[in-house]
C-alpha positions, 0 to 999 in steps of 0.5 A, spaced: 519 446 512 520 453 515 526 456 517 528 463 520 536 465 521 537 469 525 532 475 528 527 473 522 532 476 517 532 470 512 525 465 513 521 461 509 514 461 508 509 456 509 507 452 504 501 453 501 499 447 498 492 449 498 489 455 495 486 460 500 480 461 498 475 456 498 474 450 492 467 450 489 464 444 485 460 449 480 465 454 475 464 461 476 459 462 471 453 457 474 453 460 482 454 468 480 446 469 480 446 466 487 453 468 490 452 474 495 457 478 492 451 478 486 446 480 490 450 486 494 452 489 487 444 488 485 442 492 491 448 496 489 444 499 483 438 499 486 438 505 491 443 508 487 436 511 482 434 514 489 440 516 492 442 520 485 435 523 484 436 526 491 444 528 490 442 530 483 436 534 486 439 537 491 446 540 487 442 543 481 438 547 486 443 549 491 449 551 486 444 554 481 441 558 487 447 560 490 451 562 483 445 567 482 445 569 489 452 571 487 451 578 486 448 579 493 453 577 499 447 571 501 450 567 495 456 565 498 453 561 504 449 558 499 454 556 495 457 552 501 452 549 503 451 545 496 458 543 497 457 542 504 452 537 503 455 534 497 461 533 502 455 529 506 453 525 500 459 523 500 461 520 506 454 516 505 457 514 498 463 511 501 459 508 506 455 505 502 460 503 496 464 500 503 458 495 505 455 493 498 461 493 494 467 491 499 470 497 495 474 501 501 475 508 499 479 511 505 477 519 507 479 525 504 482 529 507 478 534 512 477 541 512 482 546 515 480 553 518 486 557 520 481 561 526 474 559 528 467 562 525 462 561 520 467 566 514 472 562 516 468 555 515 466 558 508 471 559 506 475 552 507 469 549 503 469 553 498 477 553 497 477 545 498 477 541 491 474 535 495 468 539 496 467 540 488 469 533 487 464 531 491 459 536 486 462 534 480 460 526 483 453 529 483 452 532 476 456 524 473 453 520 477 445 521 476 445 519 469 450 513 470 445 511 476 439 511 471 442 508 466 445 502 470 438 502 474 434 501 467 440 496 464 440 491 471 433 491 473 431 490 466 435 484 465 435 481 472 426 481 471 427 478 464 431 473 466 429 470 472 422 471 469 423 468 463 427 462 467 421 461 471 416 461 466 414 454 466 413 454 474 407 460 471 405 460 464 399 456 467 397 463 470 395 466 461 390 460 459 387 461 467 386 468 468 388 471 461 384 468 456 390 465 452 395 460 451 401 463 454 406 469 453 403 472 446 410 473 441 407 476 436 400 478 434 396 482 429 389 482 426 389 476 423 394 471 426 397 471 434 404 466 436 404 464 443 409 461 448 404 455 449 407 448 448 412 444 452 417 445 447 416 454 446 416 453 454 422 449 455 427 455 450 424 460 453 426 458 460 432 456 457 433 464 453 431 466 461 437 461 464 441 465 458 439 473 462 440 470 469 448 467 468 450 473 464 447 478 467 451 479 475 457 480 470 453 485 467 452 488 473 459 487 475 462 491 469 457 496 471 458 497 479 466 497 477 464 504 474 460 506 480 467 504 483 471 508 479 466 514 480 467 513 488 475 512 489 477 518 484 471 523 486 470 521 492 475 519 495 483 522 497 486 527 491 494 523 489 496 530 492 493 529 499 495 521 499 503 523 497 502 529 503 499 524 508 505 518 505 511 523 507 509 524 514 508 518 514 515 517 512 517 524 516 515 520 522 519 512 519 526 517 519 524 520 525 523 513 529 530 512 525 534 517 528 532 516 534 533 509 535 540 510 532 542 515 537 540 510 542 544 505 538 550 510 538 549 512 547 548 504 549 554 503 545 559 508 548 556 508 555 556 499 555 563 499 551 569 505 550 566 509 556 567 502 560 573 501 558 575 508 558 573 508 567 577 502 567 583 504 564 582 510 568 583 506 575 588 502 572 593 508 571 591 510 577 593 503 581 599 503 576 601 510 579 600 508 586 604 502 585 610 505 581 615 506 587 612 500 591 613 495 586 616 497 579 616 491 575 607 490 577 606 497 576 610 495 569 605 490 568 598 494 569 601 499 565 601 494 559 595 492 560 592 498 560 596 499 553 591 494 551 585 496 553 587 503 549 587 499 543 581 495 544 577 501 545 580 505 539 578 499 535 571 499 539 571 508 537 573 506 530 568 501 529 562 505 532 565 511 527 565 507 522 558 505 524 555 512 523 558 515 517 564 512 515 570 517 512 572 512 507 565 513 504 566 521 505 573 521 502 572 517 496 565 515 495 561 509 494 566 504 490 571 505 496 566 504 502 562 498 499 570 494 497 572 496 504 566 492 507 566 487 502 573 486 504 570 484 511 564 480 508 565 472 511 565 471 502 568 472 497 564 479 494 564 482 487 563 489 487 562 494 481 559 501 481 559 504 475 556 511 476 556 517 473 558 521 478 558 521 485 549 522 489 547 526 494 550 525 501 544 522 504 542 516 498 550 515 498 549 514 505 543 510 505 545 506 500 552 504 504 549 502 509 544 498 506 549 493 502 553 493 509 547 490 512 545 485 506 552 483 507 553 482 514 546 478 513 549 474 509 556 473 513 551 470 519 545 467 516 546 465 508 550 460 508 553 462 501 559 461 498 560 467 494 556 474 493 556 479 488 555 488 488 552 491 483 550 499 483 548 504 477 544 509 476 537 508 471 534 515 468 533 518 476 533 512 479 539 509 484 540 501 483 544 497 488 543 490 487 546 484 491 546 477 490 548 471 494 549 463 492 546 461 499 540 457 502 535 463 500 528 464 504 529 471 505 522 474 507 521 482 508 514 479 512 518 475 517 522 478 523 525 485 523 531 485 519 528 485 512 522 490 514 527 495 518 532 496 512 525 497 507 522 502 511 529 505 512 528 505 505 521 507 503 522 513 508 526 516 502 521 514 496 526 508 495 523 500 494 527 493 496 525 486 492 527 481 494 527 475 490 529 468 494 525 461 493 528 456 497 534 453 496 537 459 492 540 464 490 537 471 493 537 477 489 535 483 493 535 490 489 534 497 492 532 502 488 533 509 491 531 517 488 538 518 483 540 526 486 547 529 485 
């Protein structure tokens, strides 16, 4: 049964008493000579041979050609003309590794002039490691390409001819004058495959050939996959710079909607109550020679409508950073919010020194809002807080007897505090089957 608390905080998935994927009656082994998937990968390593012999041709003549023009100034555009068109290859291979073997491959990153003009594009080219990447995937692939091509269509022609031989033997005796395919033969004495029983094994050798072969084929297209996703595709610096500005933008969106958060509830709630205790005063004022004893009355009232705003203020301080957390680090801040927990709460830091104010800070206000969590949704009879430092790793880890369920997938709770967390290299895991109990630990960067 599927149930969210709250604003999708906590949920259970459905219940997938079926598998996803599709249930066929024959194993694996048996239906991969006709899966499409085969025949994709087939079709794969068969254009392969002829792509490569053009990319193999065009580098080697290009660069050879471009490196000996080096000396005059016409090797230079040369050069980046073989690169240029490796870059081109490139983006073919990709396509090509996307739509026969389902391998997605994402762009490299683009190039990147600081003026416009040919000098300037030539230059980006040859500064570009995509570009000799792309060349290196030119000169590796061609003999992998040739050798996977003789492998493949070898055994691929062998098998099924071989698994077929009993539908075509009959073409030997009619048009080639003997009894069959010739096994061995001399001078003297020759072996056919000519009776029922020879042709029976050598269909069963070719039913042999034709099973194992897609798995043959599939090892050697996973190199292919190999090849496109490190040559081809983004360099691990150009992913990790494209995941921080992703992260940038999450941190960005974060703040903003923070202070958002913070001017709604100045403008909706101390400010309102701040202009009515204003007016209140001023009534009180114009009653006081009047009516004493009312003025008394509004001027008490107004007495608590101070206190209800300080403690509003206070709250909203609290909210944004809290002082006690300044003041006295992570093991006061997290008592003093666990003190407020509906739940009994554990707490223990154990940490050898105090870390950078940004993770402490994130750090705090994640366990404030596992904990407020679990004041409103789990149903828990008791929690627990644990925080400590791993080699450059900062653990907090909170851990609750309640209903369990816990989702990031679902609503917004959960994938809010994750994406807070990501923005700054941090994970959470959240471990909670349904019915109990939840872990969730948060890993953030140690700094101090």
């Amino acid at each position: 049964m599927a149930t969210e608390y709250g604003h999708g905080y906590y949920g259970y998935g459905p219940e997938d008493d079926e598998s996803a994927a599709p249930r066929h009656r024959l194993p694996a082994a048996l239906r991969a000579p006709f899966e499409a998937r085969s025949w994709r990968e087939f079709g794969y390593v068969l254009l392969s041979l002829p792509i490569s012999v053009m990319l193999f041709t065009w580098t080697v003549t290009m660069a050879s050609l471009g490196a000996g023009l080096l000396v005059t100034f016409l090797g230079v555009p040369v050069l980046a003309a073989a690169l240029a068109g490796c870059r081109g290859f490139a983006a073919l291979e990709r396509a090509r590794a996307r739509g026969l073997l389902r391998l997605d491959v994402a762009e490299p990153e683009p190039l990147r002039t600081r003026r416009p003009g040919l000098p300037a594009w030539m230059g980006a080219v040859l500064k570009s490691g995509t570009s000799w990447r792309n060349l290196l995937y030119a000169l590796v692939q061609f003999p992998w390409a040739v050798f996977s091509f003789s492998v493949v269509v070898s055994l691929w022609t062998t098998g099924w001819a071989l698994l077929t031989y009993p539908l075509w033997f009959w073409v030997f005796p009619a048009y080639a004058g003997q009894g069959g395919i010739q096994l061995y033969g001399d001078e003297h004495h020759s072996v056919y495959l000519d009776n029922p029983f020879e042709i029976t094994v050598t269909a069963l050798v070719g039913l042999v050939f034709t099973l194992v072969t897609p798995w043959i084929v599939r090892a050697l297209t996973t190199v292919d996959g190999l090849l496109v996703r490190g040559l081809l595709g983004p360099s691990s610096l150009s992913e990790r710079v494209v995941e921080l500005e992703s992260d940038r933008g999450v941190v960005v969106d974060t703040a903003a909607a923070d202070l958002r958060r913070i001017e709604r509830d100045l403008h909706d709630g101390a400010q309102a109550r701040l202009v009515s205790l204003a007016m209140d005063l001023g009534l009180a004022k114009e009653k006081l020679s009047e009516d004493p004893q009312a003025a008394a009355r509004m001027v008490e009232e107004a007495h608590g409508e101070v206190k209800t705003a300080l403690q509003e203020l206070r709250d909203l301080a609290r909210g944004i950073h809290p002082a006690v957390l300044t003041d006295r680090g992570l093991d006061a801040a997290l008592s003093a919010i666990a003190s407020r927990c509906t739940v009994p709460v554990r707490v223990d830091v154990d940490l050898p020194a105090r870390p950078a104010p940004a993770i402490e800070g994130i750090a705090y206000f994640t366990v404030s809002e596992l904990l407020q969590n679990i004041s409103k949704h789990s149903r828990a009879r008791s929690a627990s807080v644990d925080v400590w430092c791993t080699e450059d790793r900062l653990m907090v880890q909170v851990i609750d007897d309640g209903v369990g369920g816990a989702d990031v997938s679902r609503g917004s709770g959960l994938a809010g505090l994750a994406g807070r967390l990501d923005a700054v290299d941090g994970v959470l895991v959240v471990d909670s089957p349904a019915g109990g109990p939840t872990r969730m630990i948060a890993e953030l960067p140690w700094r101090t």
